[in-house]
GUKE-466473 format. One line per 4 residues: number of its first residue (from 1); their letters; for each residue x negated, y negated, z of C-alpha. Coordinates in nm, 4 decimals. Layout:
BEGIN
NUM) a) X:Y:Z ~ ...
This chain:
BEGIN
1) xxxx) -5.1424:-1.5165:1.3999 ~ -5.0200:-1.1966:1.1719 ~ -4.7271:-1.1721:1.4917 ~ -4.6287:-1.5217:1.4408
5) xxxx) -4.5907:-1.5442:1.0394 ~ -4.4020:-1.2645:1.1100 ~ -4.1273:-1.3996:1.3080 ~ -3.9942:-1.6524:1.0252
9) xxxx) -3.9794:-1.3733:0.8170 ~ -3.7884:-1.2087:1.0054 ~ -3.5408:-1.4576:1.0682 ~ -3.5357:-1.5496:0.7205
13) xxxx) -3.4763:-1.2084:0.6154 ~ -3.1837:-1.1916:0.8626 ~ -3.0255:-1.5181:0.7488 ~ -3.0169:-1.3838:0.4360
17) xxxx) -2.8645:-1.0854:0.5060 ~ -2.5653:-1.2795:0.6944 ~ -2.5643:-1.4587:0.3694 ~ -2.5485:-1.1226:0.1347
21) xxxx) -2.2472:-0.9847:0.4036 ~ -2.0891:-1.3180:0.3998 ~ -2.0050:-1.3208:-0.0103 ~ -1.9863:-0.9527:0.0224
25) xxxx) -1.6622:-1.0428:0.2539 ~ -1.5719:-1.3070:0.0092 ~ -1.5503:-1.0883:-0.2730 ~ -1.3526:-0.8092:-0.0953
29) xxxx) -1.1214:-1.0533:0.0570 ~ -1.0388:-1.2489:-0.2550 ~ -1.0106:-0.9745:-0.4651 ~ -0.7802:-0.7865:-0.2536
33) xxxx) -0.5827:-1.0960:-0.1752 ~ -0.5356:-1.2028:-0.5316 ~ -0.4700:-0.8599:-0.7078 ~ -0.2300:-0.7551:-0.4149
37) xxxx) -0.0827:-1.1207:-0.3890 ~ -0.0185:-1.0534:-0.8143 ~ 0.0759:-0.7108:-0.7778 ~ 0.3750:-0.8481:-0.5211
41) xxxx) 0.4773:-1.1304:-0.7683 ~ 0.4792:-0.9561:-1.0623 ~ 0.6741:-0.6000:-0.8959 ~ 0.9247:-0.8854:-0.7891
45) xxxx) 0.9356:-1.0437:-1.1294 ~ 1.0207:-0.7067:-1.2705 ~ 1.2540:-0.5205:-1.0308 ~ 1.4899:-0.8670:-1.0226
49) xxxx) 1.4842:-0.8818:-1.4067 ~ 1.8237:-0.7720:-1.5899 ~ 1.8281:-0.7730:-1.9633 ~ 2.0745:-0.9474:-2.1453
53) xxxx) 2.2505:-0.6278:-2.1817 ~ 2.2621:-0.6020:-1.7758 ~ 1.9466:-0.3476:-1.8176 ~ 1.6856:-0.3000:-1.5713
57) xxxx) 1.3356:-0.1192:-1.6100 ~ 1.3232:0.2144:-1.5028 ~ 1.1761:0.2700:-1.1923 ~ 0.9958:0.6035:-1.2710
61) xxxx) 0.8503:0.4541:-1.6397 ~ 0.7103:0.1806:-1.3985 ~ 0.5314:0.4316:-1.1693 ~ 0.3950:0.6600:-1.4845
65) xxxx) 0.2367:0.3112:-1.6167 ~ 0.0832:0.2116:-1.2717 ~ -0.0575:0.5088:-1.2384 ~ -0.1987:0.5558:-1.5606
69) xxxx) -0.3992:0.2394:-1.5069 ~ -0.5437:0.3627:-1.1917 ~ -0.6309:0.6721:-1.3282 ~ -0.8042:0.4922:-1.6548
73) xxxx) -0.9692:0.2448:-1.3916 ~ -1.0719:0.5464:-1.1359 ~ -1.2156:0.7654:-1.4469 ~ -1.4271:0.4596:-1.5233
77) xxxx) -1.5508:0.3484:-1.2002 ~ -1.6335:0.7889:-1.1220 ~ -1.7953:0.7963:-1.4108 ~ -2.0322:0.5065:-1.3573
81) xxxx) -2.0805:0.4852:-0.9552 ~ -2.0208:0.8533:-0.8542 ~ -2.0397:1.1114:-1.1470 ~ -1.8085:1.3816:-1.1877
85) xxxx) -1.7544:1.7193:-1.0522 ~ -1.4574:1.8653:-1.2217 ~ -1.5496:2.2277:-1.1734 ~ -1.6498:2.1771:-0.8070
89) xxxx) -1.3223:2.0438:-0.7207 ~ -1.1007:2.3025:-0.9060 ~ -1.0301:2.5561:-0.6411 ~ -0.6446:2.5649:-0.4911
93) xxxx) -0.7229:2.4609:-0.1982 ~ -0.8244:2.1156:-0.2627 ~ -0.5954:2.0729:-0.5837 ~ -0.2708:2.1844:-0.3908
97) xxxx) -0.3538:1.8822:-0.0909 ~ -0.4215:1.6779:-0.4028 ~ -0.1249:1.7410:-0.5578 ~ 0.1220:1.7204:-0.2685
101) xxxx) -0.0334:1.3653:-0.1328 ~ 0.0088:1.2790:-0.5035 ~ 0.3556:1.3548:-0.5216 ~ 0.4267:1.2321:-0.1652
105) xxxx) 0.3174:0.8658:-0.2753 ~ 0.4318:0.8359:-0.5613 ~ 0.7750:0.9428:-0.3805 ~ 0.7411:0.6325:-0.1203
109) xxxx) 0.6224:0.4024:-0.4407 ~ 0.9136:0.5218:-0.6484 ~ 1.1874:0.4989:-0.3488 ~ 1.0317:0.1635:-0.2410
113) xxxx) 1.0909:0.0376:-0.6488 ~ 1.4220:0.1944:-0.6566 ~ 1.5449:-0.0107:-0.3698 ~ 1.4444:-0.3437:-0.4652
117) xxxx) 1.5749:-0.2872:-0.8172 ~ 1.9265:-0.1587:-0.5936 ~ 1.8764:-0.5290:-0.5066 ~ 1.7030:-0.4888:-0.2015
121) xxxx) 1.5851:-0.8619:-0.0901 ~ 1.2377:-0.8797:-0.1529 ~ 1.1050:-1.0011:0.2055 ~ 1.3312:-0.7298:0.3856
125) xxxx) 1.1685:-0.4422:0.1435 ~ 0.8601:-0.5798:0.2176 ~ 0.8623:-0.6281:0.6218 ~ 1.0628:-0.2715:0.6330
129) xxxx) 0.6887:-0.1221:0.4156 ~ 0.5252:-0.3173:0.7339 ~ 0.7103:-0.0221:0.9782 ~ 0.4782:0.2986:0.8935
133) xxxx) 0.3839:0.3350:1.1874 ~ 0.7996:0.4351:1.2535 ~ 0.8038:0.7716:1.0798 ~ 0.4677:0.8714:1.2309
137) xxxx) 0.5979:0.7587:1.6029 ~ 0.8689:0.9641:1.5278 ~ 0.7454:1.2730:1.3381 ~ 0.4563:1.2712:1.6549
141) xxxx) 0.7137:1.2466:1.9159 ~ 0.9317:1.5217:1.7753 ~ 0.6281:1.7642:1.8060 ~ 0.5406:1.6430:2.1141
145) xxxx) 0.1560:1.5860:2.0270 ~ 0.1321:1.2360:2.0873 ~ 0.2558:0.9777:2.3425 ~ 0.2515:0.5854:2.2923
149) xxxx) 0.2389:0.3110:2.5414 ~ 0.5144:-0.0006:2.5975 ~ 0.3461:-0.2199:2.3489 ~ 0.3516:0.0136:2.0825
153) xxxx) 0.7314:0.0619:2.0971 ~ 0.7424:-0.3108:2.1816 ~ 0.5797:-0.3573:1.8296 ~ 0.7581:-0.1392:1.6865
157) xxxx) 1.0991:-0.2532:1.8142 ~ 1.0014:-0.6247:1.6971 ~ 0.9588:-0.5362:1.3552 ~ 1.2323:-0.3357:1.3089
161) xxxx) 1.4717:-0.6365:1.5286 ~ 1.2555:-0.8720:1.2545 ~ 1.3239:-0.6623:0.9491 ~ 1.7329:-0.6056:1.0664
165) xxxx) 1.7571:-1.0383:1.1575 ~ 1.6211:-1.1153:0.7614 ~ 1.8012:-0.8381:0.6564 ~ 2.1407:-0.9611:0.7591
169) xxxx) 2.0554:-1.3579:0.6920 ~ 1.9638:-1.2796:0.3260 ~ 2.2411:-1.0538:0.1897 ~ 2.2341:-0.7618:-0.0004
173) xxxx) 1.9336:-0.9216:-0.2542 ~ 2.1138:-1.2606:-0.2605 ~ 2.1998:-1.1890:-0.5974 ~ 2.3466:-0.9881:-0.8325
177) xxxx) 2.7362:-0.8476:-0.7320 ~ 2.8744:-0.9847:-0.4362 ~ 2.9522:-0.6893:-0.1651 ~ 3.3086:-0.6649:-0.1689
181) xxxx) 3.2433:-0.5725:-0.5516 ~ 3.0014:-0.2836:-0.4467 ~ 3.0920:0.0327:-0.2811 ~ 2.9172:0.1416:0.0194
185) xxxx) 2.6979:0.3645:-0.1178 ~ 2.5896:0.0964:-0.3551 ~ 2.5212:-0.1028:-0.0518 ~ 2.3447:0.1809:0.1895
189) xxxx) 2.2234:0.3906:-0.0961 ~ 1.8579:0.1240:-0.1630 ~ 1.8270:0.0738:0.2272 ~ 1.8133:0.5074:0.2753
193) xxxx) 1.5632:0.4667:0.0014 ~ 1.3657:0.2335:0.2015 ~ 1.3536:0.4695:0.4728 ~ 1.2949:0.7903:0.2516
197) xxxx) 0.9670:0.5570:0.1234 ~ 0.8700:0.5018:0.4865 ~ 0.9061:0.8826:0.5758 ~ 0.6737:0.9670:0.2760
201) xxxx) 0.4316:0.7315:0.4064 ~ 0.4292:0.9300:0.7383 ~ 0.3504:1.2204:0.5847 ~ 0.0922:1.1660:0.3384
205) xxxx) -0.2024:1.1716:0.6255 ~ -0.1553:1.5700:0.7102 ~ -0.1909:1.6458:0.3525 ~ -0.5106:1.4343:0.2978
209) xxxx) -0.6309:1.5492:0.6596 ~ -0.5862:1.9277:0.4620 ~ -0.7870:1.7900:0.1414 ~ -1.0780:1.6131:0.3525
213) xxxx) -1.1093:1.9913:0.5553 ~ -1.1042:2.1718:0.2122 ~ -1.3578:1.9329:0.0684 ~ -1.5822:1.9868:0.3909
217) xxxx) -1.5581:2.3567:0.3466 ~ -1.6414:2.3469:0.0216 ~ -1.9827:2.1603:0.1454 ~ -1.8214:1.8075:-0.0540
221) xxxx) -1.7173:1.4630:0.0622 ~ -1.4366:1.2250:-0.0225 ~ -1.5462:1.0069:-0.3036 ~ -1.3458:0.7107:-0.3297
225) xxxx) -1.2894:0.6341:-0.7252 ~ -1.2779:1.0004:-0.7391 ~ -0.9663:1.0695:-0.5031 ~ -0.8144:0.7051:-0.7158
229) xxxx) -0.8692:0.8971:-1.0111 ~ -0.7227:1.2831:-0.9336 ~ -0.4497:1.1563:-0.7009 ~ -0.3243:0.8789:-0.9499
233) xxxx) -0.3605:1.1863:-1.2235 ~ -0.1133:1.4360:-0.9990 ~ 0.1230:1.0583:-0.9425 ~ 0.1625:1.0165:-1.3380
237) xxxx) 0.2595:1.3635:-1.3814 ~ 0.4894:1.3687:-1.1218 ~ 0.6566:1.0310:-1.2562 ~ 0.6474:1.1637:-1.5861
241) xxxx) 0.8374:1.4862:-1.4923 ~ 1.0783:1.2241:-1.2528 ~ 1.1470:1.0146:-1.5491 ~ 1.2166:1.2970:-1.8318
245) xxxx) 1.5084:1.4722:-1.5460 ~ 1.6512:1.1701:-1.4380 ~ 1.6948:1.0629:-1.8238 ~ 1.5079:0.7728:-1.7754
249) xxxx) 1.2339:0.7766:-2.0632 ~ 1.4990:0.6519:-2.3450 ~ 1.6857:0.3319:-2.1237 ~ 1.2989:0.3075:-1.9982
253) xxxx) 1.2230:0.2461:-2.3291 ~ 1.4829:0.0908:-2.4756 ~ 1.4401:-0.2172:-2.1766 ~ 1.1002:-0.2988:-2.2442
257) xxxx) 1.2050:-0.2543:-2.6726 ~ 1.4658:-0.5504:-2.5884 ~ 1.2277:-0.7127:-2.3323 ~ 0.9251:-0.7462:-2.4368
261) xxxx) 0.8274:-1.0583:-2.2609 ~ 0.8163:-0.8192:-2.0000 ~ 0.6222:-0.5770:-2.0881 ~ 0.2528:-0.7896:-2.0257
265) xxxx) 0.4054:-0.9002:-1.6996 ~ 0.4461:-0.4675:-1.6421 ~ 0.0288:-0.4685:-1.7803 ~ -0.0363:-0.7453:-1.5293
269) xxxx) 0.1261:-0.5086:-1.2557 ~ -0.0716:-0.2473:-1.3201 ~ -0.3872:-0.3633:-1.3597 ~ -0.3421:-0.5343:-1.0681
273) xxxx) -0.2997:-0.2295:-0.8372 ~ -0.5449:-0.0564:-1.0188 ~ -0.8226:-0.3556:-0.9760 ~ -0.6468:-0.4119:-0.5938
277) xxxx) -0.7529:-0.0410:-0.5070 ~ -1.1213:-0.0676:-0.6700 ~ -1.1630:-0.4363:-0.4148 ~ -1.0049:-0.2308:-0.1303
281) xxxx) -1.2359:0.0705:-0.1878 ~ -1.5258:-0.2039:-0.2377 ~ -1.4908:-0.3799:0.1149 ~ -1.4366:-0.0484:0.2662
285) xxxx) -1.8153:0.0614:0.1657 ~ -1.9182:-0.2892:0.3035 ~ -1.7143:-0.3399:0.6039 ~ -1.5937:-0.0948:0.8458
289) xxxx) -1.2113:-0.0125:0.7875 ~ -1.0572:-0.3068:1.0667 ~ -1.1800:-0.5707:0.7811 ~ -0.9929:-0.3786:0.5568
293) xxxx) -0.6864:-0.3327:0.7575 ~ -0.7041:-0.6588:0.8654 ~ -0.6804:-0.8358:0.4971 ~ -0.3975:-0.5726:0.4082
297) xxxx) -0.2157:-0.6763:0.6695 ~ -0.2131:-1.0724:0.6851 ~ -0.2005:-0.9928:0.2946 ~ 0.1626:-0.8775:0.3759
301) xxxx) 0.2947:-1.0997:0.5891 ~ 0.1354:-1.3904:0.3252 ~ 0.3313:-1.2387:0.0334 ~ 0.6650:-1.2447:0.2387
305) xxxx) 0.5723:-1.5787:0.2657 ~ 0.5016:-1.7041:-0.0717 ~ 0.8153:-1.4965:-0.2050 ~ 1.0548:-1.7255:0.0900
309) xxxx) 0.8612:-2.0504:-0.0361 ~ 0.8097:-1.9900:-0.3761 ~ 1.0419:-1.7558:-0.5187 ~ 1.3718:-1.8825:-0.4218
313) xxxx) 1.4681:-1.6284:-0.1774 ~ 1.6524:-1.8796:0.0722 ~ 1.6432:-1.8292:0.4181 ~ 1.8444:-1.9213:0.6845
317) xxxx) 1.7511:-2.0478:1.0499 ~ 1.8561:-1.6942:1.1920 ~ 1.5966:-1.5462:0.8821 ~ 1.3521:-1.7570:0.9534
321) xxxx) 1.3760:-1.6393:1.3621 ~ 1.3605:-1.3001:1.1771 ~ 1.0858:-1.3147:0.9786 ~ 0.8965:-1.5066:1.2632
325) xxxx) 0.9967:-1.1873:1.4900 ~ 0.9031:-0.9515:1.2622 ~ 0.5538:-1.1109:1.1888 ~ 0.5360:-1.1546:1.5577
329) xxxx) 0.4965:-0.7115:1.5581 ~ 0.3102:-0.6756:1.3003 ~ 0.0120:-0.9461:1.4095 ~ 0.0426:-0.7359:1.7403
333) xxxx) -0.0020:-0.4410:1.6005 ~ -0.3342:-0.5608:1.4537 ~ -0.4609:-0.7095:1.7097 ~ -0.4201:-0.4238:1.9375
337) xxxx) -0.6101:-0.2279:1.6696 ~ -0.8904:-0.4456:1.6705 ~ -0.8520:-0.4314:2.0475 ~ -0.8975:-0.0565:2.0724
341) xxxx) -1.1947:-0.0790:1.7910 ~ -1.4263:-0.2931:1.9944 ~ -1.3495:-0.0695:2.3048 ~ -1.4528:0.1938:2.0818
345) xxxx) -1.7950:0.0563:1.9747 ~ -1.8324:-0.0719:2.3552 ~ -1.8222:0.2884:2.4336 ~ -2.0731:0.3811:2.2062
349) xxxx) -1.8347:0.5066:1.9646 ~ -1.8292:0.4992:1.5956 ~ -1.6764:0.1811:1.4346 ~ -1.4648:0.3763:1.1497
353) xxxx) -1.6930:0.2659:0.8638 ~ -1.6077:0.3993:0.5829 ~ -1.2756:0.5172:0.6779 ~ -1.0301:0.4734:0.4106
357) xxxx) -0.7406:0.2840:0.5318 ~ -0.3680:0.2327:0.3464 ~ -0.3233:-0.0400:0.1081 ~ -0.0213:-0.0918:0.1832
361) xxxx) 0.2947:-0.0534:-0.0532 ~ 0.0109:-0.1035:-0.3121 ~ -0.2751:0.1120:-0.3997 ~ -0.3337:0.4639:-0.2889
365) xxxx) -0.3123:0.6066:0.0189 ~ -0.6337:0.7531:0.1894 ~ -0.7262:0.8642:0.5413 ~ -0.9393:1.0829:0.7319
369) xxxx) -0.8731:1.0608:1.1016 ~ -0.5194:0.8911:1.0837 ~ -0.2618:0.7376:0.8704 ~ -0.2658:0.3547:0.8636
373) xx) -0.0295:0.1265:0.7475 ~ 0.0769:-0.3229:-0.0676
């Protein structure tokens, strides 16, 4: 009798844990989706923007304000979820990886601003972001510790062909001078920037593969709003320091003095990554990391999307082929992740939970075992 009331418990009490997971999901999904979705609008809305006195905001004031959110955000959330252990984590060698894979991404977030505000078309800055795994192909086949299979360069290969096809269908930006008014390093200079973003990317991961060893020595873990909070500290520095030699701070300034409409739309940007990273870190804690990577990505190809549809940047037949292409690689690439997970747990190895993943061109980078591509 005892056996049998037991059973409907049982099943109840699963059903409502399916329940809990399933608005767990929900949560972590939408929030990641509409902050990163925002984030995308708004860093279009203000790298396309030109003042009425042909001024545009200064790419390294822009990065000092995003990461000052996520560092006010990060303090907050430490504070309340995880505590603090300043002291603990003051010894050079865990400051020194923090500091380099703070400086490293704010380097790929500054380079990927710079070339979109060098009139870089939206979609084709945001497909290029969608290459990561480039660099690290690269960087791992130049030391010869690594070897890849035909679909990886086949995925690869598409994005890249993807990228080049909506590259050359939309123009340089589709706005702003035409090219024979531009000189060709006007015209190559944001596209190198592009690519000096996407190296940085693919060589964040040693550096945070040298903090997670220094943390384990020291007998500590990663904590997530903890690594938002230090690394975003070391990124506002660094921009800070960026903006004051390139002579940015006073036409940085004087933009969002003569454009101040602009200057909630900046807020919204920020607060946006900085809420994007806590949802990110959130469904990580719930979900093993393929959720995660899995919403980042479709998140992508989404906002390329929206901005074709909704923001006026016109495509073409041949840029629609592209972008199709393009998407085409970067689906592929996903779905040969999620193939190799379930091997994994079919093999009785670990599913990755709790393995922070890349946001993207938004948010903060954070690995343990590998880096993984807004």
């Amino acid at each position: 009798m005892h056996a049998e009331s037991a059973a409907p418990q049982s099943k109840w009490a699963a059903l409502m844990q399916k329940y809990a997971e399933g608005v767990q999901l929900m949560i972590g999904v939408g929030g990641i989706y509409s902050c990163f979705l925002l984030y995308s609008w708004w860093h279009k809305e203000i790298t396309s923007h030109k003042g009425a006195d042909g001024a545009r905001m200064s790419a390294w004031l822009l990065m000092v304000i995003e990461a000052l959110a996520n560092v006010i955000l990060g303090y907050v959330c430490m504070i309340i979820f995880e505590g603090s252990r300043f002291k603990e984590l003051s010894p050079r060698s865990i400051q020194v990886p923090y500091l380099i894979s703070g400086s490293v991404q704010v380097g790929a977030k500054w380079s990927f601003t710079a070339a979109l505000l060098g009139q870089v078309a939206f979609p084709v800055a945001t497909l290029a972001k969608s290459s990561k795994m480039v660099p690290v192909m690269v960087g791992q086949l130049l030391v010869g510790k690594a070897s890849y299979g035909l679909r990886d360069y086949v995925q690869v290969g598409l994005i890249c062909a993807g990228t080049t096809i909506v590259g050359l269908a939309t123009g340089h930006g589709g706005k702003g001078k035409d090219l024979d008014e531009m000189s060709t390093i006007q015209i190559v200079l944001p596209y190198l920037l592009l690519v000096m973003s996407l190296t940085c990317d693919g060589i964040v991961g040693g550096y945070q593969k040298k903090l997670k060893g220094a943390l384990k020595e020291a007998g500590m873990k990663e904590r997530n709003f903890e690594m938002q909070f230090v690394t975003n500290s070391y990124m506002c520095l660094v921009a800070i320091l960026g903006m004051i030699v390139s002579g940015e701070l006073m036409p940085g300034l004087h933009y969002l003095e003569e454009n101040t409409d602009y200057f909630g739309k900046i807020l919204k940007f920020a607060v946006c990554s900085a809420c994007g990273q806590a949802f990110i870190f959130y469904t990580i804690k719930n979900f093993d990391s393929l959720v995660c990577t899995t919403v980042t990505t479709t998140r992508k190809v989404f906002t390329v999307l929206i901005s074709v549809i909704f923001a006026g940047d016109d495509l073409n037949e041949a840029g629609w082929a592209g972008l199709l292409i393009a998407c085409s690689g970067i689906l592929g690439e996903l779905e040969h992740k999620y193939s190799a997970s379930q091997k994994k747990v079919s093999n009785g190895g670990q599913n990755g939970r709790n393995v922070p993943i890349v946001a993207g061109e938004q948010g903060i980078n954070m690995a343990q075992n590998s880096k993984e591509g807004a």
